[in-house]
Structures are given as structure tokens and as C-alpha cells.
C-alpha positions as CSV (number, residue, x, y, z in Angstrom):
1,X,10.6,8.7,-23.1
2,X,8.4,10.3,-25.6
3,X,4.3,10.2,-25.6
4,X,3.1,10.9,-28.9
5,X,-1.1,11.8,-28.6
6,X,-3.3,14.3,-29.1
7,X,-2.1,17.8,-27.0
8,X,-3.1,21.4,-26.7
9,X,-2.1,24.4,-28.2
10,X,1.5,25.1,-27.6
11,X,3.3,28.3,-27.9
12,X,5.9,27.5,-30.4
13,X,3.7,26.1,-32.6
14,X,3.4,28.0,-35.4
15,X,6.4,29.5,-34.8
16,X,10.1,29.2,-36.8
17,X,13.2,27.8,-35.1
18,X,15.9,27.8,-36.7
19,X,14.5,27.8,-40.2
20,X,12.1,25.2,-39.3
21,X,8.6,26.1,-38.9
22,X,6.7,24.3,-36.6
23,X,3.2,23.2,-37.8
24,X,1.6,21.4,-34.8
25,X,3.1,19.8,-31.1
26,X,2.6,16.2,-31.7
27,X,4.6,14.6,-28.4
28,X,6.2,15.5,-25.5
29,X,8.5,13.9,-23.1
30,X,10.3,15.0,-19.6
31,X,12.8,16.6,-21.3
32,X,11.8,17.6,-24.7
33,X,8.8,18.6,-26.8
34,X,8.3,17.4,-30.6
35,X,7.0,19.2,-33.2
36,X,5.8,18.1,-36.6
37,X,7.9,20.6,-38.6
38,X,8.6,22.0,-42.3
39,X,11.8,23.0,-44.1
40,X,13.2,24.2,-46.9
41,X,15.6,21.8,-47.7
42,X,14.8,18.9,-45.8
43,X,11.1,18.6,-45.9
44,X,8.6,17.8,-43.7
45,X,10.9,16.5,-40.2
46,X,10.5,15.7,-36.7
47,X,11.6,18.5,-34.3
48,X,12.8,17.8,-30.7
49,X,13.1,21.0,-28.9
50,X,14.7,20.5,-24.8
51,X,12.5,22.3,-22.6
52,X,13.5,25.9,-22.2
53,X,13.4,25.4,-18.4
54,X,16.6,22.6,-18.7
55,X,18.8,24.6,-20.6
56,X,21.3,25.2,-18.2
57,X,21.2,21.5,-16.4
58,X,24.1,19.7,-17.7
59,X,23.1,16.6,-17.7
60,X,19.9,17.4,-19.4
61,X,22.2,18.9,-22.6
62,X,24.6,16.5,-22.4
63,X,21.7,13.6,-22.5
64,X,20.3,15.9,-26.1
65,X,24.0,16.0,-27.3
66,X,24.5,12.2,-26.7
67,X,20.9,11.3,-28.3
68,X,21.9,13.4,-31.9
69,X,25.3,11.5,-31.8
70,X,23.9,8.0,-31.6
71,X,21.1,9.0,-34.0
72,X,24.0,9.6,-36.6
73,X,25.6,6.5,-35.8
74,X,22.9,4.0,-36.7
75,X,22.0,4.6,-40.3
76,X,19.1,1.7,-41.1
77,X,16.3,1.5,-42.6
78,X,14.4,0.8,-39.6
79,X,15.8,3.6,-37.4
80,X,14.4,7.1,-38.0
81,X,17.7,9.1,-39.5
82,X,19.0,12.3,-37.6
83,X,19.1,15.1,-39.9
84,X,20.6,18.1,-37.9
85,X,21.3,19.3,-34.4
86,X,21.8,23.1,-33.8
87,X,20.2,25.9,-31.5
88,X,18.2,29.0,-32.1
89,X,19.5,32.5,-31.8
90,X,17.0,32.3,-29.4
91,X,19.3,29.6,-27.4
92,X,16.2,26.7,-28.3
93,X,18.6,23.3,-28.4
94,X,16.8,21.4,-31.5
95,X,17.2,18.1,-32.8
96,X,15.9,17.8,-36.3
97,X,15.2,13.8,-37.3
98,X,13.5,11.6,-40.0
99,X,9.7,12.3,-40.2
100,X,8.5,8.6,-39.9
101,X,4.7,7.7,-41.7
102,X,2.4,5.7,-39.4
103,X,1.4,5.5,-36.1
104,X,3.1,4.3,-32.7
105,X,3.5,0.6,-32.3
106,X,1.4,0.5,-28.9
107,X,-1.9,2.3,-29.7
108,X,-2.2,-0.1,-33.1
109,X,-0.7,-2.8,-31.3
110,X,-4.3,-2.5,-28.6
111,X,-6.6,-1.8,-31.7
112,X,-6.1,-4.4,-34.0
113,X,-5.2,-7.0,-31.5
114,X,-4.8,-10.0,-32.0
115,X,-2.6,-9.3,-35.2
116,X,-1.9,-12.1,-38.2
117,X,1.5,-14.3,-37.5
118,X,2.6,-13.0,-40.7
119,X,2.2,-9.4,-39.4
120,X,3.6,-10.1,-36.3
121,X,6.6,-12.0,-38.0
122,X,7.6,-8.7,-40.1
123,X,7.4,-6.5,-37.0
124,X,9.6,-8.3,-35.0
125,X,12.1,-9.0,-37.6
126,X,12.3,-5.3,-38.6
127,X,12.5,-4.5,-34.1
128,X,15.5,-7.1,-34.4
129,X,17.0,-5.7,-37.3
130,X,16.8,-2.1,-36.4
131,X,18.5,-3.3,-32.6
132,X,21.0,-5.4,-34.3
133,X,22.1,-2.2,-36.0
134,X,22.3,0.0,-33.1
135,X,24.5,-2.6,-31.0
136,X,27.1,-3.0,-34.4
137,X,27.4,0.6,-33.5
138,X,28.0,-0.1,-29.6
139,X,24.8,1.7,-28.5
140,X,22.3,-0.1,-25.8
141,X,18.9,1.9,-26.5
142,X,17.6,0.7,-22.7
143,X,14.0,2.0,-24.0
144,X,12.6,-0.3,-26.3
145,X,9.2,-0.2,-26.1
146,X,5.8,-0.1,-28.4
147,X,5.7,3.4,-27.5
148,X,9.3,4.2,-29.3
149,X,8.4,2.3,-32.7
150,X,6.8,3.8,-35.4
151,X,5.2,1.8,-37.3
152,X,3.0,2.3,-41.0
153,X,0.3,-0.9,-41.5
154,X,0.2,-0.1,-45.2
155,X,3.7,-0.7,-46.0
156,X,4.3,-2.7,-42.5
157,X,7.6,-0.8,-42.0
158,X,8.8,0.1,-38.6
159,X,10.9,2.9,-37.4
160,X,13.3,2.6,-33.8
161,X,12.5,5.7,-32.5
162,X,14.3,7.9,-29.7
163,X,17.7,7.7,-28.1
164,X,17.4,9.4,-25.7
165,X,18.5,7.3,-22.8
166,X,20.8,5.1,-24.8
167,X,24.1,4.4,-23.9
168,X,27.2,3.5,-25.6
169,X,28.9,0.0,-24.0
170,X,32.4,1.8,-24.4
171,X,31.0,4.3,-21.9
172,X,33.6,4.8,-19.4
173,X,32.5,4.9,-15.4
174,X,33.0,8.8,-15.1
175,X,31.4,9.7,-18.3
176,X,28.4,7.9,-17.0
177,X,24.9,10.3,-17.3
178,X,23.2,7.8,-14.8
179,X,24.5,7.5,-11.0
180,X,25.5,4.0,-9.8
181,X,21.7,2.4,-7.6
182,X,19.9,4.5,-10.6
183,X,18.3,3.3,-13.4
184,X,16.4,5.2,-16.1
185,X,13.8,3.3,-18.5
186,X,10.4,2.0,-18.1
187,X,9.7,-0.1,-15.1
188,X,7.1,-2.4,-17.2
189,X,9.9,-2.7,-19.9
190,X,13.2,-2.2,-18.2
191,X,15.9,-5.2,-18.2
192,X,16.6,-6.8,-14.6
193,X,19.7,-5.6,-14.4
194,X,19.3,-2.3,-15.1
195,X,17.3,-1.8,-12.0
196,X,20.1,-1.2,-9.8
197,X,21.7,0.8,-12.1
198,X,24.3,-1.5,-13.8
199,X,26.3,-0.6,-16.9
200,X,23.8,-2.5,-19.0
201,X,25.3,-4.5,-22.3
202,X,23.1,-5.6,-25.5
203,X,21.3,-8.2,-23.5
204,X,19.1,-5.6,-21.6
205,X,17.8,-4.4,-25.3
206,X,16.4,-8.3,-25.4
């Protein structure tokens, strides 16, 4: 889970990783910071970075690994696209993704409350569309929130944002990241029967 708000001055920004440089923090998460970033070739991008204090937990890579390869999975229009996964000489794990216009879903979701039907009508269609992709591609996202759409009121396009606790429905038990009684998502969001730590199909995404 990502919170995307207002922070203070970070050390890498300002910085270069890996040929990107990183212009200003701009979320941060349990695991991983993001950094509104440039590059030479692709442009102006969204860069994770795992927190230097989990690269050697196992899981914690192997969660970063598995988000980049369901990012490349899903190619839609309404799912931000993964551009590159790598690490620094400096031994930084990145993950380099789609630099989506607008604002998240929640905070303009509160301020313009109650929103037109119509509005509300393209929003959901685009959520559905963007899940509907991810599950042809056998990946649950298990975080689907306001907080992990992007979403630009000019053009009214939305943007699935973050992977990171996504799992694929082909997992097999002892390639599981989550132990059995666990559950990972957000309580106010989380699917029923995820909360004891079930392998979770499509249906929890609903």
C-alpha cells in the first residue's frame, strides 16, 4: 500500500539512480518509496525504490520482483504500464512505471463529493475494465482501493495503480508470499475471505 501526499525532504531526492534522476518523493509505502523521476529515454516516470533497510529480506524482494512481473502482464489502458525493473550499482532495487496525470481517486473522491452519475458511471467502468484485465492475466490485485487509482477529472481517465500485494490464482501453496491465518490488504477494503488468509480468487477483487 502506497500513500501518495505531501512529504519532507528525502535524501535521494535529487539524486540519480540508475540513470533516473529523482525530482521530488511524492509517496511512500511499508516497503518502498516513490519518486517522481526523469529519464532520458523514457520521460518523466514513476520510480519505486524498496527501502534500503529490506534489501536482504526475501520476502520483501521477492514481493518487488513479483509486483514488476504482474505489472508487465496487464498491458491496458487503465493500468499504469511498467517500464523497467533493475538495481543501482549502489544495490537500490527500482521499479520504473507509467507516470499517470491526475490525482488519487480518494482525496477527489471527499472533495467533490457527491459526484455526477455520469462521472461516476465512467469511473467505475474504467475500475472494471482495468480489473477485468488483470484477472484475463490470472492476477487478484487484493488492494483495490480509492487510494491505488489514479485518476485525471479533465480527461476522466483512471489508472489501476500498484501490485504490490497481488497474487497470481495459479500460485502454488509453497510459492505462497503470505502464511496460511494471514492476510495482507486493507481491513476497511479487504474481501471476507481473505481475512483468514485464504488463497483468494477474482471474487475478492469485487
Amino acid at each position: 500500500m502506497l500513500r501518495f501526499a505531501p512529504v519532507s525532504r528525502d535524501p535521494l531526492a535529487g539524486t540519480n539512480v540508475a540513470g533516473y534522476s529523482l525530482e521530488q518523493r511524492v509517496g511512500e509505502g511499508g516497503t518502498a518509496t516513490v519518486y517522481k523521476a526523469t529519464h532520458g529515454q523514457h520521460g518523466t516516470v514513476a520510480l519505486k525504490v524498496l527501502r534500503d533497510k529490506l534489501r536482504q529480506d526475501r520476502t520483501a524482494v521477492a514481493r518487488f520482483l513479483r509486483e514488476a512481473s504482474f505489472g508487465t502482464r496487464v498491458q491496458h489502458p487503465n493500468v499504469v504500464r511498467t517500464i523497467e525493473l533493475g538495481q543501482s550499482p549502489e544495490g537500490l532495487h527500482y521499479l520504473a512505471i507509467e507516470w499517470a496525470a491526475g490525482e488519487l481517486l480518494e482525496g477527489y473522491a471527499k472533495r467533490c463529493a457527491p459526484l455526477p452519475v455520469d462521472e461516476v458511471a465512467t469511473i467505475v467502468t474504467q475500475i472494471g475494465d482495468a480489473v477485468h484485465a488483470a484477472h484475463a492475466n490470472g492476477i487478484v490485485h487484493r488492494d483495490l482501493k480509492p487510494e491505488n487509482l489514479m485518476y485525471d477529472p479533465v480527461t476522466r481517465n483512471v489508472k489501476l495503480l500498484d501490485f504490490g500485494i497481488a497474487t497470481s490464482t495459479d500460485v502454488a501453496p509453497d510459492e505462497r508470499l503470505t502464511r496460511a491465518g494471514f492476510f495482507v490488504g486493507t481491513l476497511m477494503y479487504v474481501a471476507p475471505e481473505a481475512l483468514s488468509g485464504e488463497i483468494v480468487t477474482p471474487a475478492a477483487d469485487q
